[in-house]
Structures are given as C-alpha cells and as structure tokens.
C-alpha positions, 0 to 999 in steps of 0.5 A, spaced: 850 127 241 856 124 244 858 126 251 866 130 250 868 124 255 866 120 250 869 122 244 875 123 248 876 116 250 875 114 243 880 118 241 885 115 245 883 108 244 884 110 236 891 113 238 893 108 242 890 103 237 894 105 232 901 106 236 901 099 238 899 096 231 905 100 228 910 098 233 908 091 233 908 091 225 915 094 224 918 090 229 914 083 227 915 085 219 921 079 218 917 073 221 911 076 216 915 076 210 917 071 211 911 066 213 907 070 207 913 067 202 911 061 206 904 061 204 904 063 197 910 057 196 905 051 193 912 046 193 912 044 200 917 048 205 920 043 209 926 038 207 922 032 209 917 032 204 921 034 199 925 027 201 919 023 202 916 026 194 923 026 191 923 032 190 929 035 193 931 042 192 926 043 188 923 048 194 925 056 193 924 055 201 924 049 206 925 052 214 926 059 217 934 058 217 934 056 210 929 062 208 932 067 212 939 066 209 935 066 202 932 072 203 939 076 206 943 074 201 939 076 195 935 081 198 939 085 204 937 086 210 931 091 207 928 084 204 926 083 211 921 089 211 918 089 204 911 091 204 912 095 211 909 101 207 903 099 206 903 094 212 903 100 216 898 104 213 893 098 214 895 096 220 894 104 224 886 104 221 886 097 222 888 097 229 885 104 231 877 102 229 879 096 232 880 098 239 874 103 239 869 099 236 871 094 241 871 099 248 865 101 244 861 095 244 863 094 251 862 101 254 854 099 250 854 091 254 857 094 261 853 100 261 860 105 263 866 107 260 871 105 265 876 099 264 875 096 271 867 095 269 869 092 262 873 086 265 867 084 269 864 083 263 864 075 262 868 072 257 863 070 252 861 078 251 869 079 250 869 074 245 863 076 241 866 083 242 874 082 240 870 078 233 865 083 232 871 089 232 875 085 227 871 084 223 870 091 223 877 094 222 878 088 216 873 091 211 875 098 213 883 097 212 883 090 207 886 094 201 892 095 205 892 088 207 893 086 200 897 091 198 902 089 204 901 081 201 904 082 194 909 086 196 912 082 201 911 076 196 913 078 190 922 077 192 927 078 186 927 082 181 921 085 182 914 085 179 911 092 182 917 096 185 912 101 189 906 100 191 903 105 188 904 100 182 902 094 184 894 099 187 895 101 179 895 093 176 890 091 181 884 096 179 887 095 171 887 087 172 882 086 176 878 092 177 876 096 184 872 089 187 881 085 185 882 090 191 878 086 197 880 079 193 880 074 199 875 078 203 870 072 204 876 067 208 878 073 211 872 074 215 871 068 217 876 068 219 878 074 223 871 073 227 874 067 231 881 069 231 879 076 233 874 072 239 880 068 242 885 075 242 881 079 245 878 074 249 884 069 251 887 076 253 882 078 258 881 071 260 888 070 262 888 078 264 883 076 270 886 070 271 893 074 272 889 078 277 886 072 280 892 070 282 895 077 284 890 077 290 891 070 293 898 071 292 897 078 296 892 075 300 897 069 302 903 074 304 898 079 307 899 085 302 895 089 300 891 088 293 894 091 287 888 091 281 894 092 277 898 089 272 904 089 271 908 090 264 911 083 265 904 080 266 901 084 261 906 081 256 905 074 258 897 075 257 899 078 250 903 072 248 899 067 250 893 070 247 897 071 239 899 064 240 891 061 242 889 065 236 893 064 231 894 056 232 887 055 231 887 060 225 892 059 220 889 055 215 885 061 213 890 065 213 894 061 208 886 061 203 886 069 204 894 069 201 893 065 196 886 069 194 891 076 195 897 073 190 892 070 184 895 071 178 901 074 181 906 074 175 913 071 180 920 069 177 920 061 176 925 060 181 920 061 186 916 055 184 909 055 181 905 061 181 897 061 183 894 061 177 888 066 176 881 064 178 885 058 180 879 056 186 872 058 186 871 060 193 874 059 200 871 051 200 874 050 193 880 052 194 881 048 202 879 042 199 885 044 192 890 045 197 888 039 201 888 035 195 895 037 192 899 039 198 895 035 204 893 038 211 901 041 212 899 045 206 895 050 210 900 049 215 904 052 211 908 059 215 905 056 222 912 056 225 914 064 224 907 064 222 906 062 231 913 065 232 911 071 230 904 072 233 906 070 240 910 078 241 906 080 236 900 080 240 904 082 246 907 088 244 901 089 240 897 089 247 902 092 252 904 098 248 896 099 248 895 099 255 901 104 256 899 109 250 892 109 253 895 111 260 900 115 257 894 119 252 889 119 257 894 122 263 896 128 257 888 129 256 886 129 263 
C-alpha cells in the first residue's frame, strides 16, 4: 500500500507531465507538421539534390521556406495544426507516464522522493531512467502517435477527414495490430532519445548549478540551489536538440512505417507502398539505397528547430506545473 504522499507526488508529477507535454505540443505543432511531411516525402526535400538528379520541380517540398508557403497557401493557417487532436490526446498520457514512471524509478534508485536527492543520483542512472519512462509511455500512448502521423501527413484533399475515420480504416485494413505499426523502430529508438533527454538535462542541470555556486562563491554571495527559469530553459534546449540530433533517422523509419499504404493525392509524389519494407533493418537499408543517407535526414532542420523549444517549454513548463501543484496540495 503506497504512503498518501506517494500518490500525492505521483499525481502531481502526472499533472504536470501532461501540462507541459500539451503546452509544448500545441505551440510546436507547425514545425512537426511540417517535418512529418518531410519525412514521409520519398522525392528529395531540397533544391540541390533535385538540381544534382535532374529532377527539379518534381519535389512537392524542398526547404522549410518553401513548405511553409505551400502549406499556408493550400491549407490555411489550420494546416499548420492538423493532427493537433490526436497529437494532444497522445502527447497527456504520454507525457503524464512519463514523468511518473520516471521520479518513479528515481525515488526506487535514491531511496527518497525529494528532487534535491535525485540530482545526486549519477548521470548513468539518469539515462537508464529517462530510456526505461520513454519506453513506457510510448507502448501506452502509440495508437495516438499514429493517428497524429497520418493526419498530419495526408494534406490536400483530404483522405480521413477526422480522426475517427482514419482509427476506422486502420482496425479495418490492418486490424488492431495496424494500430502499433512502426512500433519496433520507435523503441529503439525512444530508449536513446529518452536517455540523452532526460540525461543531458540533468547533466546540463547540475552543471548549471555548478556554475551558480562558483559564481556566488567568486562575488561572495550567498548559495542559491535553484534555477532560474532562463537557466531551466536553456538546459531544455540544449537537451531536445542532443536528443534529437543523434535520433532522427529513426523517427524518419517509424514514419514511413505509420504512412504504409497511406492513399495521397499524386501531387505529393510517390506514396509508400503497403508492407513496401520487411522490418526496421530493411527498411534502413531501402532508404539508404534509393535516397541515400540525406534520406533519413529527411525533416532534420524543423525536425532540430523544433525539439530545441520543445524540449524547453516541455521541461520549464513541468518545473512550474509541479511547484504550482505541489503549493496547491500542500
């Protein structure tokens, strides 16, 4: 039986989790539209490689200036937001198991609940912690993520226009299993990207504090543990770009898994076809072979735009969630 202080905290690390995860969806929700159509784009996405294959103006998308016109001119500002819904709807559970699993985990490997004694645990544990929470919260929130993919790839006309129709036409195509398609890579994938999160943030965390006490030290001041929401937000930064940097080729298979046998308007170029790769090796190699390593690069400029506030809003927002909470319920 937990203690009520337990469940306490772990109502306010889910809260919180899932306030910051939907705050930092929303307000990201452009620059993931538009690495997703990216992504699931199998032309090339820039103007030098379709120069250097002879293949100009063959690309529906070829940068972020020119994707960003496309999609204000033929979809309106709501374009920018398409799978919002359901991204939304994933990114509350997701974040909410996160964050508990994870001051779970580290309440088990410090022996106390405080913050103060988890950032004494050792960089390795962190990583281990952030790996094992993602994993978690990606088996329990993966339909949602699928869901938020399709929608937000499909563009102009329309192939589901709600997201009720697109949950339909997956069971019915692809039965409940269609549902978790692109799982595999996304574990793989989530357990380093989830490591260097978490882990570079409280790396960069304690280096930030670090440096609070020799500054104080050196201007004989006295020492302030805490961070500052400036501070906070660079840590976040810093760690959402780490993460995704070393990630992205990953995230591009989980896509392409997600859109399989997508029906798409020609003018969006070739579509992937269904059961078009075997698995996640297979399909690494297909797109290495017919659109080279800038193929799973494909989205890496909104893909790193978009992680570095991301990651900030995401872990600033928490901090003051779980102050705001835990003030409330105290």
């Amino acid at each position: 039986m937990e203690e009520p202080g337990q469940i306490k905290r772990a109502l306010i690390e889910a809260t919180a989790g899932a306030i910051a995860g939907g705050i930092s969806r929303t307000v990201t929700s452009p620059l993931d539209v538009i690495k997703i159509r990216f992504q699931v784009q199998l032309e090339p996405t820039t103007s030098w490689a379709l120069v250097q294959n002879n293949l100009y103006a063959r690309s529906k998308y070829t940068g972020m200036l020119q994707a960003t016109k496309n999609i204000f001119r033929e979809e309106g500002l709501p374009g920018f937001w398409r799978g919002n819904v359901p991204a939304l709807l994933m990114v509350v559970p997701y974040t909410s198991i996160q964050f508990t699993v994870l001051h779970k985990i580290k309440t088990v490997a410090a022996g106390s609940s405080k913050t103060e004694d988890h950032m004494q645990l050792s960089p390795y544990l962190s990583y281990i912690s952030g790996a094992l929470a993602g994993c978690a919260a990606t088996v329990g929130s993966y339909p949602f993520d699928l869901l938020r993919t399709i929608l937000a790839s499909q563009g102009e006309p329309k192939v589901y226009p709600t997201m009720r129709s697109a949950f339909v036409d997956i069971v019915r195509t692809r039965g409940f299993r269609g549902l978790y398609a692109g799982l595999s890579p996304t574990l793989v994938e989530i357990v380093p990207y989830a490591g260097l999160q978490f882990g570079t943030y409280d790396t960069f965390k304690r280096w930030t504090m670090t440096w609070n006490h020799y500054r104080s030290s050196k201007m004989g001041q006295s020492t302030d543990d805490g961070l500052s929401s400036f501070q906070l937000f660079i840590c976040g930064l810093a760690a959402g770009t780490c993460a995704k940097l070393v990630c992205h080729p990953l995230d591009v298979v989980k896509k392409r898994f997600q859109i399989e046998g997508l029906e798409r308007h020609p003018k969006y170029g070739a579509r992937v076809e269904r059961s078009a790769y075997k698995n996640m090796f297979d399909a690494i190699c297909r797109i290495l072979q017919a659109e080279g390593w800038h193929g799973l690069y494909k989205g890496i400029v909104p893909s790193t735009v978009k992680a570095a506030p991301a990651g900030a809003v995401t872990f600033v927002t928490y901090e003051f969630a779980s102050d705001w909470l835990e003030s409330i319920l105290t």
